[in-house]
MARKEMAR-285103 format. One line per 3 residues: number of its first residue (from 1); for each residue x, y, z of C-alpha. Coordinates in steps of 0.25 Angstrom, whole numbers, plus 5000, padded with zeros to 4 digits. Layout:
NUM	X/Y/Z | ...
***
This chain:
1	5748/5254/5163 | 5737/5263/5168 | 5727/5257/5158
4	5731/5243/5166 | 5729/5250/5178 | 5716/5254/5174
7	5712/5240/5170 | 5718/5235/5183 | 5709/5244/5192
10	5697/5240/5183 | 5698/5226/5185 | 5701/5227/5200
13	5688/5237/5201 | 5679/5225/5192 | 5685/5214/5202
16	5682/5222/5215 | 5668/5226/5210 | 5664/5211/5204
19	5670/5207/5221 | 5662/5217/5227 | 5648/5213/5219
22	5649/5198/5221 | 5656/5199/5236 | 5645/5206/5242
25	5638/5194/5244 | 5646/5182/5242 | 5639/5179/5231
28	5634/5184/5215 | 5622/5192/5214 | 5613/5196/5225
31	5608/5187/5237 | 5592/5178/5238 | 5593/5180/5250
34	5597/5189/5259 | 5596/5184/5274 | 5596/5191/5288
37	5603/5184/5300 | 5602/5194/5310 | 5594/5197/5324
40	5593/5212/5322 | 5578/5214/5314 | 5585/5227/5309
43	5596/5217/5302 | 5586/5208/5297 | 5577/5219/5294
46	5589/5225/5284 | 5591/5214/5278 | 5577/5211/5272
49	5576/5224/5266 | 5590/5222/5259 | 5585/5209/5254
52	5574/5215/5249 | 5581/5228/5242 | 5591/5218/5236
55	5581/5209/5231 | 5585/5197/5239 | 5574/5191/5249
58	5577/5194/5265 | 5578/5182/5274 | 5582/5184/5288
61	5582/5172/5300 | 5575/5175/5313 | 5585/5166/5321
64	5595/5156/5321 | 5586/5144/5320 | 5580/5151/5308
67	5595/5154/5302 | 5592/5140/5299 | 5578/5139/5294
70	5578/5150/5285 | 5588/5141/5275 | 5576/5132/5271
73	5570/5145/5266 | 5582/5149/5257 | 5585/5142/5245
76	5599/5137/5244 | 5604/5143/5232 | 5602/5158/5236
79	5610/5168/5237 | 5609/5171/5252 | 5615/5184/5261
82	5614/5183/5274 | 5615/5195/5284 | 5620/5193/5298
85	5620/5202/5308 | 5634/5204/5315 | 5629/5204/5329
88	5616/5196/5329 | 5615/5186/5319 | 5606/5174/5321
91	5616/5164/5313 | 5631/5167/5312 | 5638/5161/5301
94	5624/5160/5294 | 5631/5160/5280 | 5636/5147/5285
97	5622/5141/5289 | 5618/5144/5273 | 5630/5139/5267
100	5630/5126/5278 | 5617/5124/5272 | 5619/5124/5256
103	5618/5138/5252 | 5630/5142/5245 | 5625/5157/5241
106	5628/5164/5255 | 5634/5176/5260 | 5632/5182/5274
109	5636/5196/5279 | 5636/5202/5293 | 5631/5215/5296
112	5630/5223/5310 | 5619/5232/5304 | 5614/5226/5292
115	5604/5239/5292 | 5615/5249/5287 | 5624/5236/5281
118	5612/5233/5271 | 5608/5245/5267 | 5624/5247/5263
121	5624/5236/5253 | 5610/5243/5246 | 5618/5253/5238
124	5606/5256/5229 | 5596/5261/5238 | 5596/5275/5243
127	5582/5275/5250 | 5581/5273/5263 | 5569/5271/5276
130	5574/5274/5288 | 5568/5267/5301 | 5572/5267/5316
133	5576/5253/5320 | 5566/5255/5331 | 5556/5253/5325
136	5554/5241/5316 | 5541/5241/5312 | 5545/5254/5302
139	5555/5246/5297 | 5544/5237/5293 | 5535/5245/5287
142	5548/5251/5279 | 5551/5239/5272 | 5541/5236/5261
145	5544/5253/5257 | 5558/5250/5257 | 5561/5238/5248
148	5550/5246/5239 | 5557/5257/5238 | 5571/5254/5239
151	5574/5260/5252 | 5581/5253/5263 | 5575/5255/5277
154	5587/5260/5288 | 5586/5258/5303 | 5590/5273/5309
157	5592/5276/5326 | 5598/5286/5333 | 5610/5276/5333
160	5609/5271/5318 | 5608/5284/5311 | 5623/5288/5310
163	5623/5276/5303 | 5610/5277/5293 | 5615/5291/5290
166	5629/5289/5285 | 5625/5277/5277 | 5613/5288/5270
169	5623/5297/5268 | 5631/5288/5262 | 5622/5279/5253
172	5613/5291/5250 | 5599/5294/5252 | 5586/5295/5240
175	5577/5292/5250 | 5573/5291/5265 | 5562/5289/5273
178	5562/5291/5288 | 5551/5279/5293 | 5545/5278/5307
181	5549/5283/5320 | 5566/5288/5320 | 5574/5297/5330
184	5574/5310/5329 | 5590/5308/5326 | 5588/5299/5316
187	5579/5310/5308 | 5586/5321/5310 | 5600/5313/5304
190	5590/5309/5291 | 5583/5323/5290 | 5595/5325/5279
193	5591/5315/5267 | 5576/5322/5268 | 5569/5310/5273
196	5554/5305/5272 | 5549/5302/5285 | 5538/5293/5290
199	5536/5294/5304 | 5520/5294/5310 | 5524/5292/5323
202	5515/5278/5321 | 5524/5265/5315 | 5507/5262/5310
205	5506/5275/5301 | 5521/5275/5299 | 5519/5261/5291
208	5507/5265/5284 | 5515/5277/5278 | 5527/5268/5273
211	5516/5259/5267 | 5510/5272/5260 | 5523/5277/5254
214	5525/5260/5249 | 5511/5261/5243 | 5515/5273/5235
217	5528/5266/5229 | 5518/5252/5230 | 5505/5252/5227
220	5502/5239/5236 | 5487/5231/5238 | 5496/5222/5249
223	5501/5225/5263 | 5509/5218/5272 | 5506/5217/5286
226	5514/5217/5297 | 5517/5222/5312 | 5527/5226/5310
229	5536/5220/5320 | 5545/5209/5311 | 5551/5208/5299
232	5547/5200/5288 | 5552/5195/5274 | 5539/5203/5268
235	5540/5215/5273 | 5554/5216/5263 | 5546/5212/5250
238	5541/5227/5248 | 5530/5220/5241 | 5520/5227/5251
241	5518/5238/5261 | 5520/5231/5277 | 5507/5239/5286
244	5508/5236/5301 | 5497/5229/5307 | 5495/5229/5322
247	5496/5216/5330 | 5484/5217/5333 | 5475/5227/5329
250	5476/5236/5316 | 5480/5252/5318 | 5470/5260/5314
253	5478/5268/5303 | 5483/5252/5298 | 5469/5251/5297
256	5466/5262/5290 | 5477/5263/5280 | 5473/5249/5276
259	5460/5252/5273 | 5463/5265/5265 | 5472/5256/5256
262	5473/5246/5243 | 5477/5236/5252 | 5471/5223/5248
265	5479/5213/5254 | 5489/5211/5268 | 5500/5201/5271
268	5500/5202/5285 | 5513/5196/5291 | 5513/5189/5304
271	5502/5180/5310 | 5501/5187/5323 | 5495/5198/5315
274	5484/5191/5310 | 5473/5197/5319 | 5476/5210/5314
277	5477/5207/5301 | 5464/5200/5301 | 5458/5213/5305
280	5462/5220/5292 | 5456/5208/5285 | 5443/5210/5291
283	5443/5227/5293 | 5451/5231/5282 | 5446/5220/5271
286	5461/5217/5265 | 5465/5202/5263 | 5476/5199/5274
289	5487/5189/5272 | 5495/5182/5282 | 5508/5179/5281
292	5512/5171/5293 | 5521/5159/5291 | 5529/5152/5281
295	5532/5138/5277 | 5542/5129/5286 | 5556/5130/5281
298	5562/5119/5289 | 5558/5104/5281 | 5550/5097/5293
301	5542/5087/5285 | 5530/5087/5275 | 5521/5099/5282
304	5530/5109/5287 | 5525/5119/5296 | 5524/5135/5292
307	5535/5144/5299 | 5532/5157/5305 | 5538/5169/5297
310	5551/5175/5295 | 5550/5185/5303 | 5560/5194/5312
313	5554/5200/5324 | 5560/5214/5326 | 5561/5219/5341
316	5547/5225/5347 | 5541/5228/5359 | 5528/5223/5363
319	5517/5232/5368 | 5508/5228/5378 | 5496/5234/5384
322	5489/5229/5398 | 5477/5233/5407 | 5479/5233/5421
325	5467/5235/5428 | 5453/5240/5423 | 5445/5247/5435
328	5430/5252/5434 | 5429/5263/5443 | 5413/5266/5447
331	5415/5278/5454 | 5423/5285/5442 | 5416/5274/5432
334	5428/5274/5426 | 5436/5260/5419 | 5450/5261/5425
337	5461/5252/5414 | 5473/5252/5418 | 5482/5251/5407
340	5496/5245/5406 | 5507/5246/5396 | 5519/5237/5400
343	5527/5239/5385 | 5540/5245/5385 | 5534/5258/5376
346	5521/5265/5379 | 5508/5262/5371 | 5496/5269/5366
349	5483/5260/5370 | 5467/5262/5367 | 5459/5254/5373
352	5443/5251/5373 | 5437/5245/5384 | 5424/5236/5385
355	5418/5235/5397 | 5407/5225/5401 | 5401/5223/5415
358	5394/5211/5421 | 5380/5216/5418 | 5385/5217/5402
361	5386/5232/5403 | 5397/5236/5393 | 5403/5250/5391
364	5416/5253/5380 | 5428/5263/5385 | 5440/5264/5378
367	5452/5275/5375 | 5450/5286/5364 | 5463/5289/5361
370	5476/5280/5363 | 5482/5279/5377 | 5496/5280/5380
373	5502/5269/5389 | 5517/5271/5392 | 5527/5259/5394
376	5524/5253/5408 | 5513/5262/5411 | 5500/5261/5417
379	5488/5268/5414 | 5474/5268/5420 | 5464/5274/5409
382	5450/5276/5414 | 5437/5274/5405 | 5426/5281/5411
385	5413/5274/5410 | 5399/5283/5405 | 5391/5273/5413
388	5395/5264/5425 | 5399/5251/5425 | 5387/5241/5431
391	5390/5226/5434 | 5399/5221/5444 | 5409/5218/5436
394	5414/5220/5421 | 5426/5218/5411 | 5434/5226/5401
397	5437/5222/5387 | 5450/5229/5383 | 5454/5231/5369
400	5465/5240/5369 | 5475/5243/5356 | 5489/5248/5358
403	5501/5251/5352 | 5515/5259/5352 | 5507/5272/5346
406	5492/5278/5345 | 5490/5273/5332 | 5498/5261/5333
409	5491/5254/5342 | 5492/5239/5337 | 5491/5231/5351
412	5479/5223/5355 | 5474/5223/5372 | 5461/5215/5372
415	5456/5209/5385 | 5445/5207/5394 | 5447/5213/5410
418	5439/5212/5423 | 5436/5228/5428 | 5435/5229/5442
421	5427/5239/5448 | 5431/5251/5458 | 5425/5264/5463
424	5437/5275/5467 | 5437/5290/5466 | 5449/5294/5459
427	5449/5308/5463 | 5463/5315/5458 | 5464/5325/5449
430	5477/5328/5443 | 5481/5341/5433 | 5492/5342/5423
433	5498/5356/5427 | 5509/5357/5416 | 5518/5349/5406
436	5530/5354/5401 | 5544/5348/5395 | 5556/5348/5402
439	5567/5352/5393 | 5579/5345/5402 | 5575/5335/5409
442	5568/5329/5396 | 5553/5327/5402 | 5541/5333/5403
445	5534/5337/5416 | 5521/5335/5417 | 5514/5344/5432
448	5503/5338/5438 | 5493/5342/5449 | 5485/5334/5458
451	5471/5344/5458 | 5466/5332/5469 | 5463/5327/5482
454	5473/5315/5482 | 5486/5310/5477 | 5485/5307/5461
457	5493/5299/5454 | 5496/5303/5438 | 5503/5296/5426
460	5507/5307/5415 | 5507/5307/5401 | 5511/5315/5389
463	5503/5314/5376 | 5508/5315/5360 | 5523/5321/5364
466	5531/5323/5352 | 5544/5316/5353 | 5554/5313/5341
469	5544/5314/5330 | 5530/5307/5336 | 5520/5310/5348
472	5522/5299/5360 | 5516/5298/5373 | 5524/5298/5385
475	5520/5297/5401 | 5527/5299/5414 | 5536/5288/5419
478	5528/5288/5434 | 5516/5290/5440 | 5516/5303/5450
481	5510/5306/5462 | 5503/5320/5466 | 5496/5323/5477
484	5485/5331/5480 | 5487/5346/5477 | 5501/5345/5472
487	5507/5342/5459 | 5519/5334/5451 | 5529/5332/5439
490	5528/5322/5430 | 5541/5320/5421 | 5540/5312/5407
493	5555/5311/5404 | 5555/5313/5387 | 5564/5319/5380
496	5561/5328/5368 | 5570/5336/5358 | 5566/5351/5355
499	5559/5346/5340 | 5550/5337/5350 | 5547/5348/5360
502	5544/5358/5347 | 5534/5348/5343 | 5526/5347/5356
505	5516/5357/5356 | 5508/5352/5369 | 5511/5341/5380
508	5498/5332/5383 | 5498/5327/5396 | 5489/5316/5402
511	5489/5312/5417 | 5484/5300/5421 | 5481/5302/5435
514	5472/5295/5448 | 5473/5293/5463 | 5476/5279/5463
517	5491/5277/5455 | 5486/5265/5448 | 5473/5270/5443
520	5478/5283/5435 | 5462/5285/5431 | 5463/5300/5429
523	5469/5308/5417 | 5474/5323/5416 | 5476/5329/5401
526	5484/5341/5399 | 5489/5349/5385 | 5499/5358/5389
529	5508/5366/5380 | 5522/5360/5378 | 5532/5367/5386
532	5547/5365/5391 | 5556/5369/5401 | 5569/5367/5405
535	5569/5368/5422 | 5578/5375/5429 | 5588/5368/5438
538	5585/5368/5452 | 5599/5372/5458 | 5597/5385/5449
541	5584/5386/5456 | 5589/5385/5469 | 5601/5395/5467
544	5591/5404/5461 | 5582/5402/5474 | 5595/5404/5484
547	5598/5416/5476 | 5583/5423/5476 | 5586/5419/5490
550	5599/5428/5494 | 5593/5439/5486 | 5580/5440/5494
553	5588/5440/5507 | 5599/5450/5503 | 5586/5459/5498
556	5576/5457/5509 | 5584/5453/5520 | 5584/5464/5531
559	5592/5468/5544 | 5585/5471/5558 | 5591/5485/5564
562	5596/5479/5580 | 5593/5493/5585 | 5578/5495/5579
565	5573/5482/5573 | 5571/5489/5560 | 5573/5480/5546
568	5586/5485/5537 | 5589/5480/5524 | 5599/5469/5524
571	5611/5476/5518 | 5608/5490/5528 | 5619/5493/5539
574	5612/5502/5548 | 5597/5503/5550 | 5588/5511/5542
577	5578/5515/5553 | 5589/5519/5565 | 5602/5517/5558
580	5607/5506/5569 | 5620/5499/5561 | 5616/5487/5556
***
């Protein structure tokens, strides 16, 4: 009896694990193709690296229209597995569309985060990237390393990483590699499987450190070239290293690591890039290759026109930089540009300035060092002049660079403007008297004095503060008013955690600051030692005042004698001098 128990309970284990291996996709063997149908780049994102660590080839569709389309690309006897997002798929039913259209191989899942639901079903890999959703570009750059290596990239938040750390502790961890910019949270829950971290504080330097460690594993004479700002199928190959180009100029330390390596060849992806790239072709000397369409997959005669790529946007912002007004002062010989910055972050800018007057004098001012421009902000930088400006009239020729960081300036202003000509005196003079952080309300105050003869107008700024793990610039939410003689606060609501604060050796102020509110021309530097205080609340002071108060009166108050006039101390009952009761 047991022995048929035994055979019993064998059988059934062979039946369930031979359901279990030809169930999990509907059918035998593993899938072509496996097929995205989701808006969520992080969805679609997942599901190319699974194809790829599966061996399958990653498809995804960028609409509905394009649900249909990509049939034409897809022969019909492959094995298709289709991923659809739960809440935003582009197709629903899209297994139906497939099978409505011949193909008989077909099996679609639904996932609500295909991130975590995908990286279930790779049982065999215990290496893992870890990335901030935040930040797409890194998970870019991650790709290539990833498939190389075996490694599946996980998106982590301070919302997500309850998540991301059970399934660690579940699957187990060989490997892990902290890449880019992630919340202070977020590290501290993965300080336990002893992580590597990449993390320059530049997503430029960042990918050119992910693209060392491939180069390590992979010797590579070819690089693929990108922004940074889509996904595309050959990002997944993990036959190259993908190195971030700007949109229209090269950063410096791209520019330089190019030059320092074996590269021989690029395949730059994306036409609108084709500038740039043409820049490292000329500078640089490596052959560039573009990669920017493909053929028509919808039959419309005997020439078919070529299709833009298959490529999924992921959500960014667009910086923008603008000048405003360009002055020339003659009594001060000073070019006044005011700059504006109407992106919903702050940017750094550098600008050089051509100037050429009407009599074919042409002087070159520019910035040193990169300039800070807050969200919304305006700022009036003033170039002064070694010699003055002659002709009546003269223009600016602006070619300014900007970008999200100091180094990562990728962002091209180049345009020609009229200067107009004025002669003011500016004459304020504003001093920064202290700078300190304020432990509870979360900000720093930031004193200044007007040293001047008339009401100055001043636009603070803090310099290099080190917040969760990089240095950003920061300035004040409002212009101030001081007047002559007297002095103000500027608060610059921030807050910082007690590892920030022990980083922070010195606070770096910069005032921009002038007569006129629209033309800040003048600017105040100060390094002060960080400090912090906590302040003291101002009903405690006043029953601290009402109380030094009482006491000065019990002690020094004083009685006058009716008989003799002579002063007694308060608490006296008769009078010292001729003992009148008092």
């Amino acid at each position: 009896m047991n022995k048929r128990i035994a055979v019993l309970v064998t059988v059934l284990f062979v039946l369930l694990l031979s359901i279990n291996t030809h169930s999990s996709y509907g059918f035998e063997g593993n899938p072509d193709v496996v097929l995205s149908n989701s808006q969520d780049w992080r969805d679609v994102y997942s599901v190319m690296l699974y194809a790829s660590l599966t061996g399958a080839e990653g498809r995804f569709i960028t609409s509905t229209r394009h649900g249909s389309i990509i049939l034409y690309s897809i022969p019909k006897d492959s094995k298709v597995l289709i991923i659809s997002s739960r809440k935003e798929p582009y197709v629903v039913g899209y297994k139906a569309v497939f099978e409505g259209n011949g193909y008989e191989n077909v099996e679609e899942i639904t996932v609500r985060n295909a991130n975590l639901e995908l990286a279930e079903r790779l049982s065999n890999i215990h290496s893992f990237i870890i990335v901030d959703d935040s930040y797409g570009y890194h998970a870019i750059a991650a790709a290539p390393y990833a498939v190389l290596t075996n490694s599946y990239v996980l998106f982590a938040n301070p919302a997500s990483i309850g998540s991301v750390k059970r399934f660690l502790d579940k699957r187990g961890v060989d490997k892990l590699l902290l890449f880019g910019h992630l919340d202070r949270d977020v590290r501290k829950e993965l300080e336990k499987y002893n992580p590597e971290i990449i993390d320059t504080g530049d997503r430029f330097d960042d990918n050119i450190e992910i693209v060392k460690k491939y180069l390590e594993v992979n010797p590579r004479r070819q690089v693929v070239m990108t922004s940074g700002e889509f996904i595309e199928a050959t990002f997944f190959t993990g036959k190259d290293p993908v190195l971030f180009i700007g949109k229209a100029t090269v950063p410096p330390q791209i520019r330089d690591f190019i030059k320092n390596s074996d590269f021989l060849a690029a395949v730059l992806v994306g036409n609108e890039l084709i500038n740039t790239a043409t820049f490292i072709r000329r500078q640089i000397g490596i052959s560039v290759f573009v990669k920017f369409a493909q053929s028509s997959r919808i039959p419309a005669g005997t020439i078919n026109p070529v299709e833009d790529l298959d490529r999924f946007w992921m959500p960014r912002f667009e910086l923008n930089l603008t000048i405003t007004r360009i002055v020339y002062n003659r009594a001060t010989r000073s070019l006044d540009v005011t700059y504006h910055n109407p992106s919903p972050v702050g940017l750094y800018f550098k600008s050089t300035i051509t100037i050429t007057t009407s009599d074919n004098q042409q002087i070159v001012v520019g910035d040193q060092e990169p300039v800070f421009l807050d969200h919304g902000d305006y700022k009036t930088i003033p170039y002064v002049l070694e010699e003055p400006l002659s002709g009546d009239s003269a223009t600016a020729h602006i070619y300014a660079i900007y970008g999200e960081g100091k180094k990562s300036m990728e962002n091209l202003l180049e345009k020609d403007y009229e200067i107009s000509f004025v002669e003011i005196n500016d004459e304020s003079l504003v001093n920064i008297t202290s700078a300190r952080y304020d432990l509870k309300h979360k900000r720093f105050e930031v004193r200044l004095k007007n040293l001047g003869s008339v009401t100055a107008y001043a636009d603070v700024e803090l310099e290099d503060i080190w917040i969760d793990g990089n240095y950003v610039s920061i300035s004040s939410p409002e212009i101030v008013s001081i007047k002559p003689g007297q002095e103000a606060k500027v608060y610059i609501p921030i807050e910082l955690t007690e590892e920030d604060i022990s980083m922070n050796d010195y606070i770096r102020v910069k005032a921009f600051y002038g007569q006129n509110k629209e033309a800040l021309i003048k600017i105040a530097y100060a390094e002060i030692p960080f400090t912090t205080f906590t302040p003291t609340p101002v009903t405690q002071i006043a029953v601290v005042i009402i109380v030094i108060i009482i006491v000065l009166i019990v002690v020094f108050a004083t009685k006058k004698c009716p008989s003799c006039g002579t002063r007694n101390v308060r608490w006296a009952k008769r009078c010292r001098k001729c003992g009148e009761k008092l």
